[in-house]
N, C-alpha and C positions, 0 to 999 in steps of 0.2 A: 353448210351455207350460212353464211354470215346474217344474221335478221334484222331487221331495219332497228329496231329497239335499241342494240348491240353497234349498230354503225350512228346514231343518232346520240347516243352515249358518248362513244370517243370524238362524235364530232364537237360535243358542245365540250367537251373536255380541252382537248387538243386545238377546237377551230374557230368555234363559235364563240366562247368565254374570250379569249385571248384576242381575238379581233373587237370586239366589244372593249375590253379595257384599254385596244392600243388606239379606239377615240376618244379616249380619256376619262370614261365612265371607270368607276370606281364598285367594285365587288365581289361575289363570287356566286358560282351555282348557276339559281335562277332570279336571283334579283340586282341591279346594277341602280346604280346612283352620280350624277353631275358633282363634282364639287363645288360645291356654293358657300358661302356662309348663314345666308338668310334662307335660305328654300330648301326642299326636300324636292329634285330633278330626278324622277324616279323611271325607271325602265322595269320591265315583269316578264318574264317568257311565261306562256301559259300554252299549257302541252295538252293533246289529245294521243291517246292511242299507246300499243303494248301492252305487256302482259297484265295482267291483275297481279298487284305486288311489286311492279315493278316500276313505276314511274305512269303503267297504263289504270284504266278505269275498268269495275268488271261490265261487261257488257260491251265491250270493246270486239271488234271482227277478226274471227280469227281463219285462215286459209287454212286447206290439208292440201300438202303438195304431192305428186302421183305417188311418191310412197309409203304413203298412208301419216306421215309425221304432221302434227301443228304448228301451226308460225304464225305470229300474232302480225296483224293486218300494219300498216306503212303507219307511222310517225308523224301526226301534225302539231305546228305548232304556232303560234301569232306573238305580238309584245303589246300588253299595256302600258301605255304612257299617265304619271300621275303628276302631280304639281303639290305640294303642302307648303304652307309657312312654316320655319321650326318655332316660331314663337307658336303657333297654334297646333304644334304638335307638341309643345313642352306643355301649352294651358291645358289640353284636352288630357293628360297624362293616359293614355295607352299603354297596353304591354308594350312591350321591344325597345330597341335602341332609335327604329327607324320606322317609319310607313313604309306597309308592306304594298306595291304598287298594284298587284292582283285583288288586293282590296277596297271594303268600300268602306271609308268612317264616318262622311258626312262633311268633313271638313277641306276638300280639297278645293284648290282653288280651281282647280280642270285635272281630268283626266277623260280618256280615248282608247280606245284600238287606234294601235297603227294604222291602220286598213282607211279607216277615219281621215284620215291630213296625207295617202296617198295619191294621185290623183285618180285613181276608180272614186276613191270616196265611199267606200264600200267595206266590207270586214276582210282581210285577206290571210289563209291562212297557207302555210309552205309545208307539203311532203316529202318524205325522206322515205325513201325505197331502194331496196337493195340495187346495187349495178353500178356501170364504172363512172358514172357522172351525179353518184349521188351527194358528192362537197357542189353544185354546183347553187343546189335547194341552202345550202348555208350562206353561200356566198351573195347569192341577191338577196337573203333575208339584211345581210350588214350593209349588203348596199342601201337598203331602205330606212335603215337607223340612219345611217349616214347621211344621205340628202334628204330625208322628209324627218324622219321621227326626231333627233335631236337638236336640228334646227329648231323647228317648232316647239320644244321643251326651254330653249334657250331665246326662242321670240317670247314665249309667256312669261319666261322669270322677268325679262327688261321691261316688259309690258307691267307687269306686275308691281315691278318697283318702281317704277317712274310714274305707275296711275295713271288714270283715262281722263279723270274729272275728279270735281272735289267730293272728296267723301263726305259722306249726308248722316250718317249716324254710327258716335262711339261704338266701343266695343260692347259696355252693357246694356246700351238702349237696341242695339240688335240682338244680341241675345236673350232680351225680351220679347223682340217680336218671332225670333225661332222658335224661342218656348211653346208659342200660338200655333207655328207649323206644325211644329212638332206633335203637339196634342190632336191634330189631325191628320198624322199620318204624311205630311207633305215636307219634300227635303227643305233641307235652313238656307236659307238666303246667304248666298258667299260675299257679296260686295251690292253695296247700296250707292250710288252714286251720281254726281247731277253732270251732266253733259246735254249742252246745246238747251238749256231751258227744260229739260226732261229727267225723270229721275229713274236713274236704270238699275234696276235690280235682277243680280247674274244667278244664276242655279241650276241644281244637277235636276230639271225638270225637262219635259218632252210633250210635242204638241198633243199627243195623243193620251195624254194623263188629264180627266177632266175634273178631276179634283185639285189637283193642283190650281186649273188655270179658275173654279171657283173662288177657290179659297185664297190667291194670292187678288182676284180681284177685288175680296171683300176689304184686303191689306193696303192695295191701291186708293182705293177710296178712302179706308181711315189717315191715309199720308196726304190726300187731295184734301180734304176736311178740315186740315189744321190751316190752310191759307199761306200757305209757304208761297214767297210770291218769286224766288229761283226757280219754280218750275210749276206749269202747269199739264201735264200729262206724264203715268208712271210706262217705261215698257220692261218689260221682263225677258232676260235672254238666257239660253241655256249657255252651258257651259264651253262649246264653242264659241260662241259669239253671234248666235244665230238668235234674229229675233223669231219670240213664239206667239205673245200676245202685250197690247197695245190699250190702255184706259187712258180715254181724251174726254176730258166731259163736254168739249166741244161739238164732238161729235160724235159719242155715245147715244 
């Protein structure tokens, strides 16, 4: 019998890879790339399950079928979506040629699960189990690259390059104020920016981190303290674009 590991293989071989590059994503394996000149448009398949050694993790489920043999449990698998500048992947100088999209460096302008900008809105991950409809788990997996995931990779770069608002602070006066995250453990501020009389600073933070949302308010305050009269309230948004918290000294 054919084991899902063994049919998950030739499918991203034969199915998965090849549909992926015929929309015009650029790679091989498990990492794929947009061609840009200015951005790193990043795609990551990120696997669950299979053998130990094999592409699987140990601790992985493994079935014994009536005749007494093992078969390592069904194939899952999701795609990180990542965003980098190459000037800020050429400054930050990392290993590699490229950012790896499954990872985190700190410097990404956005990244998501797919699952994220589907509309569940939710993490979604696709099984591959032996039987005669199992290309069909690949096939809506490309569907979902295709209408949601590289859309939205290809809304953030235009986004990205055309800017929201005017940018509020150079390259090393932020990387100054990173420094200060940074020493407390809180991610670096990706973009500083004034839109509508407000100065909005974007980061890989989350409402439920409450160090962050101290520590960036202690940040708000020293940005409200200098008199900048472009703006009077800071908001901070994660890297969706979702606001998470809000310093008005109006109504503070």
């Amino acid at each position: 019998m054919t084991t899902a590991h063994e049919l998950y293989a030739k499918g991203l071989r034969d199915h998965l890879a090849p549909a992926l590059r015929a929309l015009g994503l650029l790679g091989w394996r498990r990492t794929f790339s947009l061609p840009d000149g200015t951005h790193w448009a990043l795609l990551g398949l990120v696997e669950q399950g299979g053998p130990a050694g094999r592409g699987g993790r140990r601790g992985d489920v493994v079935r014994s079928e009536p005749d007494g043999t093992a078969t390592a449990g069904p194939v899952r698998y999701t795609f990180d979506l990542s965003l980098v500048r190459k000037a800020d992947w050429a400054l930050a100088a990392f290993p590699g040629p490229r950012p790896d999209p499954r990872a985190v460096y700190g410097i990404e302008i956005w990244r998501a699960r797919i699952g994220e900008v589907l509309p569940v809105g939710e993490d979604v991950w696709w099984e591959v189990l032996p039987g005669p409809r199992w290309r069909v788990t690949l096939d809506d997996s490309v569907a979902a690259v295709r209408h949601y995931g590289l859309p939205e990779l290809l809304r953030r770069v235009d986004r990205d390059r055309a800017g929201t608002g005017e940018t509020y602070l150079g390259p090393d006066a932020l990387e100054q104020v990173n420094a200060v995250l940074l020493a407390a453990s809180v991610a670096r501020i990706q973009r500083a920016e004034l839109v509508d009389k407000e100065l909005v600073l974007t980061g890989a933070w989350t409402r439920a981190d409450a160090v962050a949302r101290t520590v960036l308010r202690g940040v708000a305050h020293g940005f409200l303290s200098a008199g900048d009269e472009r703006f009077g309230a800071v908001r901070c948004l994660d890297t969706l674009g979702r606001a998470l918290w809000t310093v008005d000294p109006s109504t503070d």
